[in-house]
VOGU-3710 file (C-alpha; in Angstrom, 3 decimals, decimal comma):
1> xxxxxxxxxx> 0,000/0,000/0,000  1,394/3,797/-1,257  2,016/5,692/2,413  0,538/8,760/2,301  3,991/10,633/1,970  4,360/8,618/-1,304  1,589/9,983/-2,659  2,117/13,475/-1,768  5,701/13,154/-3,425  4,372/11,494/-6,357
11> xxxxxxxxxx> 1,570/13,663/-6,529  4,231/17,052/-5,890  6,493/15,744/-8,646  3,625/15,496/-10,907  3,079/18,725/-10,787  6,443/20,198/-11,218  6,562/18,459/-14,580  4,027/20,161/-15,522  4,483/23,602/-14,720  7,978/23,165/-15,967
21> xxxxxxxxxx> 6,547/21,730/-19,630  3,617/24,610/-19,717  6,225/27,947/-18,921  8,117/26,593/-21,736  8,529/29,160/-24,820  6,115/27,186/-27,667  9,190/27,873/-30,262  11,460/25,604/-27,836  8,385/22,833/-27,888  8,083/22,392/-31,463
31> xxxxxxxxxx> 9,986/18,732/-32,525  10,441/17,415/-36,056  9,531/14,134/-37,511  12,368/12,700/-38,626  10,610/10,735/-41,218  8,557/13,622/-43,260  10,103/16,534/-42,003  6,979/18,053/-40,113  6,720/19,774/-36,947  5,247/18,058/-34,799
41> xxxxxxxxxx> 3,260/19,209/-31,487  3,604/18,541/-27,766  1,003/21,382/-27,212  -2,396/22,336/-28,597  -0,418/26,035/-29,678  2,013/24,404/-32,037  -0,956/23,134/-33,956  -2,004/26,455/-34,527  1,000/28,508/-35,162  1,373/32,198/-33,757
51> xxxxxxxxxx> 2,934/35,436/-35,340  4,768/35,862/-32,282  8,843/36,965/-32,740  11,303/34,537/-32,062  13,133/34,481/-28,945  16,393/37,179/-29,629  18,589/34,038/-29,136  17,043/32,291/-31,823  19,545/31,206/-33,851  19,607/29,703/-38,073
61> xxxxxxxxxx> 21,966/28,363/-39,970  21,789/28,017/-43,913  23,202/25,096/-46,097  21,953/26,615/-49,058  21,976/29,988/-51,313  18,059/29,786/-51,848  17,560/28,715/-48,253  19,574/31,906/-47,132  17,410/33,960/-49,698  14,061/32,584/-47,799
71> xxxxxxxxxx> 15,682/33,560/-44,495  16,149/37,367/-45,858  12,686/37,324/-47,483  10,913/36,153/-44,272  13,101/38,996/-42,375  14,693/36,421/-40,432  18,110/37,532/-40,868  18,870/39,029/-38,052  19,000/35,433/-36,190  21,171/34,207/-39,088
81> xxxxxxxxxx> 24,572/33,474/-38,144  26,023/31,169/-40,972  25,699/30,357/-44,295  26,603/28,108/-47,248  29,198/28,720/-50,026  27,775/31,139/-52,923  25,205/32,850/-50,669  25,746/36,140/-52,299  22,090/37,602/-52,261  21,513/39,693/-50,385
91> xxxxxxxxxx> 24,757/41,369/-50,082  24,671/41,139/-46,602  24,720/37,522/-46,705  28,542/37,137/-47,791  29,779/38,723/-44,536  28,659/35,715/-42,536  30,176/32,728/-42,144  30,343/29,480/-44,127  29,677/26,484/-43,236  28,914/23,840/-46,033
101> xxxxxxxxxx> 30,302/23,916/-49,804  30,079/21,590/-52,573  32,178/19,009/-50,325  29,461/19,129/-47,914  28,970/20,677/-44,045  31,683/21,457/-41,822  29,795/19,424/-39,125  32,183/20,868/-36,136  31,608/24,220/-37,115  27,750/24,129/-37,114
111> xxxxxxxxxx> 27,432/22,336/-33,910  29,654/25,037/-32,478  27,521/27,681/-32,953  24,332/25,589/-31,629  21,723/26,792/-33,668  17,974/26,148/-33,018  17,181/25,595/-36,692  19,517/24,415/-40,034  17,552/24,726/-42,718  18,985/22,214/-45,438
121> xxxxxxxxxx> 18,118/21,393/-48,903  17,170/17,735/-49,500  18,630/16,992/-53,332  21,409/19,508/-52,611  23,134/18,881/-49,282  24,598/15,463/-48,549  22,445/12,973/-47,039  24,883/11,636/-44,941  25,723/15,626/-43,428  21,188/16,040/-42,481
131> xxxxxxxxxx> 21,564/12,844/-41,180  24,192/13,645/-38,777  22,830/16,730/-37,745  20,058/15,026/-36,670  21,396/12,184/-34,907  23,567/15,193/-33,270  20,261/16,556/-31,857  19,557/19,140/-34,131  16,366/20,724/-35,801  17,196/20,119/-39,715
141> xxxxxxxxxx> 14,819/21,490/-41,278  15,278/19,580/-44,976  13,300/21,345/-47,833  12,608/19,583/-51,660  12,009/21,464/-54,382  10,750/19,459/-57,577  8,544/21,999/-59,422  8,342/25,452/-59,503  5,231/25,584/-57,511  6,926/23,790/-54,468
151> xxxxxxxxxx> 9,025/27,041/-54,126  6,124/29,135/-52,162  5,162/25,967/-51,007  7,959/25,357/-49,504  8,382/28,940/-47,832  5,084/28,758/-45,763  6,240/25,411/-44,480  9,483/27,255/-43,273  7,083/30,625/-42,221  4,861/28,192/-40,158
161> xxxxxxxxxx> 8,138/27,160/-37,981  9,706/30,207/-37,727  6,136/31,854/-36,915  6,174/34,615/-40,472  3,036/33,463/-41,821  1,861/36,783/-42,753  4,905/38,278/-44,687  5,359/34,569/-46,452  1,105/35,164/-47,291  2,194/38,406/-48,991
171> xxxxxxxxxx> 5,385/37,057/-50,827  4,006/34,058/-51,531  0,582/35,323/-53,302  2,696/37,611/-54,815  4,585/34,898/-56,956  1,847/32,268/-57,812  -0,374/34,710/-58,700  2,107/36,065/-61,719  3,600/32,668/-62,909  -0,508/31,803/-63,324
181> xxxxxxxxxx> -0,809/35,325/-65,289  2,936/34,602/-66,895  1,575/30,394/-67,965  -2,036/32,185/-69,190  -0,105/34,413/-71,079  2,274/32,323/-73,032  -0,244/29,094/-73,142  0,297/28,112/-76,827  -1,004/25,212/-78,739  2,865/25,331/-80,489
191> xxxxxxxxxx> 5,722/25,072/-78,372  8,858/26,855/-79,200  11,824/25,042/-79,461  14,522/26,777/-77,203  18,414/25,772/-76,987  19,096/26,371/-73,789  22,845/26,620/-72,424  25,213/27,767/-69,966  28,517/27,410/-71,046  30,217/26,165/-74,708
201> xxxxxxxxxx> 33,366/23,851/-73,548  31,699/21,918/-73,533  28,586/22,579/-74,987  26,305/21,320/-72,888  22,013/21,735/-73,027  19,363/20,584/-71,576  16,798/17,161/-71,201  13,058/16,913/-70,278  13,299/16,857/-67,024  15,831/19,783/-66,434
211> xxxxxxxxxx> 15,302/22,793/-63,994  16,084/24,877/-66,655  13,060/22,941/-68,855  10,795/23,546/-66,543  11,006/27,820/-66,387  10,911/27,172/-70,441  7,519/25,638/-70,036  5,780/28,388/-68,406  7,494/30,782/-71,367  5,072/28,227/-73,827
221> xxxxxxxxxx> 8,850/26,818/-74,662  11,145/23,775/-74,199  14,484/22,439/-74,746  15,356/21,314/-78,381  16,897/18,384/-76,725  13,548/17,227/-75,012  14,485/13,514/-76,068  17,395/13,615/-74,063  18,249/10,676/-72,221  19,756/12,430/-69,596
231> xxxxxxxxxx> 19,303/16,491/-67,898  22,251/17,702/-69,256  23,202/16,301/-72,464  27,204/17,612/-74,114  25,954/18,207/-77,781  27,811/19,739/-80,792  27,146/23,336/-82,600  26,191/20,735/-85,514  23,536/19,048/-83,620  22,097/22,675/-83,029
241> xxxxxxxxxx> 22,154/23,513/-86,421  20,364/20,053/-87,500  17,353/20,785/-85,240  17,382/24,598/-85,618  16,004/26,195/-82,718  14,060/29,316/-82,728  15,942/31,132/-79,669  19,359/30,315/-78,069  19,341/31,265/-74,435  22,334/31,519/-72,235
251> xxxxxxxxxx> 22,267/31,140/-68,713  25,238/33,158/-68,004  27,554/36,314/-66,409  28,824/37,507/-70,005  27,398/40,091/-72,284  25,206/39,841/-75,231  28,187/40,569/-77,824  30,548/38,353/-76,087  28,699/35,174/-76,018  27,464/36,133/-80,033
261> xxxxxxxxxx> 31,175/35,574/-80,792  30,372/32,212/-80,572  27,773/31,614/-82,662  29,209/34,526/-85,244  30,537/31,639/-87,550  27,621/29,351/-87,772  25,137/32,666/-88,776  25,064/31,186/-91,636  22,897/28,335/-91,067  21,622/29,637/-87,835
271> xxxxxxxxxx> 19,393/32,915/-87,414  17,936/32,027/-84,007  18,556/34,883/-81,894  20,188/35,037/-78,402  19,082/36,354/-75,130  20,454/35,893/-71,750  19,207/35,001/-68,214  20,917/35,373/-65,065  22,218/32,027/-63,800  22,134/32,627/-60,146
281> xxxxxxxxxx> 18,930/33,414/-60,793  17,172/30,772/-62,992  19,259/27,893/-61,281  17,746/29,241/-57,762  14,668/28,511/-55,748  14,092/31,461/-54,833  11,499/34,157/-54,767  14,032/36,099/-57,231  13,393/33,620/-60,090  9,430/34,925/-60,873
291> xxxxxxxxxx> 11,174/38,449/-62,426  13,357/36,868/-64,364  10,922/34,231/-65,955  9,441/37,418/-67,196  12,539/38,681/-68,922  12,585/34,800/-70,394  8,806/34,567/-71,389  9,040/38,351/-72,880  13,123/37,009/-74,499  11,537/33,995/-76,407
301> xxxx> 8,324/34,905/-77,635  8,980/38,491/-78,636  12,024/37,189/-80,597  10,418/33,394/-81,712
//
């Protein structure tokens, strides 16, 4: 039988617990599932997610250029306090420090600065890095982009964690609403047949299933290697001029007149004309890529 003192103990202890879990900051009480990457709840408020600030402390890390972009656009940066390699937009974001590359995450580093949230890109980071940070006991917030249309998708996911629901509302409206006007626009029953490149040694294009192919689609445009066996296919200048695209586009940092130089002795046989896209743009997911699908859509079709 449970002595009386027992029970008051018990019963004492029970209670601590409890008034312990409820003072708790909600942000602190959020978990993710490991297995789908969703916050999960140990409360009825992280069900319903607030608009309250994060705690000053609150710190993020970024393994990803786009990721740091959806940290700026959610106004999130000032809890920021490292980056990935080629996080150049905003400006702002280069004075922080780096933390992952194309080899992968400096694991050591990131654990040193004990964040409360790395947001990492699932299809970009290493498996093997998420996985550690996780089994290290941190909140890895992994984020997939397939489509275009996962991009503000994927933004009110990160909004509803980080508790910016309104300003990802506004941002996010923002861009589905123009690439529906931009797809409405340049819906046509005959798709233009685009060459689409970013460098010429080697001269490499484009398949079906591309980033790249996908921005072309919403332009009423795709690759002229859309039976590609693979995304990026090398090709030759003469396999260009057998299936004789109607616009050449160049993902790419050099001028007009330099990249013409080129395709100056091929003229000839080829009259498509050039235009060129930002590539730190169009191979983003960020909110960025919506204006310059409109210099794209406007490229192709005014010059098809």
């Amino acid at each position: 039988m449970i002595s009386q003192l027992t029970l008051f103990v018990v019963q004492f202890l029970f209670l601590c617990i409890v008034n312990t879990s409820s003072a708790a900051p909600d942000i602190y009480r959020e978990a993710f599932d490991a297995t789908n990457n969703t916050v999960t709840a140990n409360s009825d408020n992280a069900a319903k997610p607030t608009e309250s600030p994060l705690p000053e402390d609150y710190k993020i890390v970024s393994l990803a250029p786009h990721l740091t972009e959806w940290v700026y656009s959610l106004g999130l940066d000032k809890h920021l306090v490292a980056v990935s390699d080629y996080s150049d937009f905003p400006k702002e974001a280069t004075l922080l420090p780096r933390v992952a590359d194309y080899q992968g995450a400096d694991i050591a580093s990131i654990v040193a600065l004990q964040p409360n949230l790395v947001l990492a890109w699932d299809g970009g980071n290493k498996p093997q890095d998420m996985n550690k940070l996780v089994a290290l006991g941190l909140n890895v917030f992994k984020s997939k982009i397939t489509t275009i249309d996962d991009i503000p998708t994927e933004i009110t996911r990160l909004a509803n964690l980080t508790h910016t629901q309104s300003k990802a509302k506004e941002l996010t409206a923002h861009f589905s609403t123009t690439l529906d006007e931009l797809r409405i626009r340049y819906k046509s029953t005959a798709t233009t047949s685009v060459f689409y490149y970013s460098w010429t040694a080697p001269l490499m294009s484009i398949g079906s299933d591309a980033w790249a192919n996908q921005l072309l689609k919403v332009c009423g445009a795709q690759t002229t290697f859309i039976d590609s066996p693979v995304d990026y296919p090398q090709v030759s200048v003469k396999d260009v001029l057998i299936r004789q695209p109607k616009v050449l586009v160049a993902a790419s940092k050099s001028s007009k007149d330099e990249l013409e130089i080129f395709w100056q002795p091929h003229r000839e046989h080829l009259s498509a004309p050039l235009i060129v896209v930002n590539p730190d743009v169009t191979s983003r997911f960020s909110l960025r890529i919506i204006n310059e699908l409109k210099v794209l859509c406007k490229g192709i079709n005014e010059n098809a």
